[in-house]
Residue, then its C-alpha position, 0 to 999 in steps of 0.5 A: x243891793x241888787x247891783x255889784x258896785x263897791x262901797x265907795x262906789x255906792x257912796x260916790x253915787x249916793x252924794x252924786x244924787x244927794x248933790x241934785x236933790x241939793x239943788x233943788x232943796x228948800x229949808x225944811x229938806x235942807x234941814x232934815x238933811x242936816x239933821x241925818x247927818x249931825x244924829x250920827x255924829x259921835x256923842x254919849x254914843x260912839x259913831x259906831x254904835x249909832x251905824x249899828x243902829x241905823x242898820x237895825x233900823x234899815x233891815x226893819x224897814x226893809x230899805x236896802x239902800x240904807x242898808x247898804x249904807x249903814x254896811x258901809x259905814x260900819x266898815x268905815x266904823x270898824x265894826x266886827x263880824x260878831x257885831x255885825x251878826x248880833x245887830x242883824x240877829x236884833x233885825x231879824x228879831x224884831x223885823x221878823x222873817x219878811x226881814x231874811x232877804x234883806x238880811x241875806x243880801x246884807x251879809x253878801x255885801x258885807x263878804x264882798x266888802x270885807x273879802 
């Protein structure tokens, strides 16, 4: 999250790439992806929820892209800055304290998304 680029346009990159790995994919690639994306579809749990986990899980494993991925979704999901705050409070519970940069660069983007 070290680049000043908005939400969408972080998005539009995003599927820029995804298209090239798209031209290359085989089966089992094509599969995982499908997968990504069909588990964050709304079911026993909202959308929601499921991005507030993705991030969770992110900031554990420490992968800021994803980070700024599930951030992003989770101002297209609507969620709050109190939900926001408690599901990093989780992350830095269970990831540690090797999990603060990541936490503190999340929040900087969260403050330039939300304004």
């Amino acid at each position: 999250m070290s680049e000043k680029v908005t939400g969408e346009e972080f998005l539009k990159r995003r599927k820029e790439l995804d298209d090239i790995v798209m031209r290359y994919a085989g089966k089992n690639m094509k599969r995982f992806y499908n997968l990504d994306t069909n588990v964050y579809s709304a079911g026993d749990l909202p959308r929601k929820t499921k991005e507030l986990m993705g991030l969770v899980a992110s900031t554990v494993l420490r992968c800021d892209d994803c980070i700024e991925y599930h951030l992003v979704r989770c101002i297209e999901e609507g969620v709050t800055d109190g939900e926001f705050e408690e599901a990093l409070s989780v992350a830095l519970v269970v990831g540690g304290s090797i999990t603060i940069p990541h936490v503190r660069r999340a929040f900087e983007k969260w403050e330039a998304e939300r304004g």
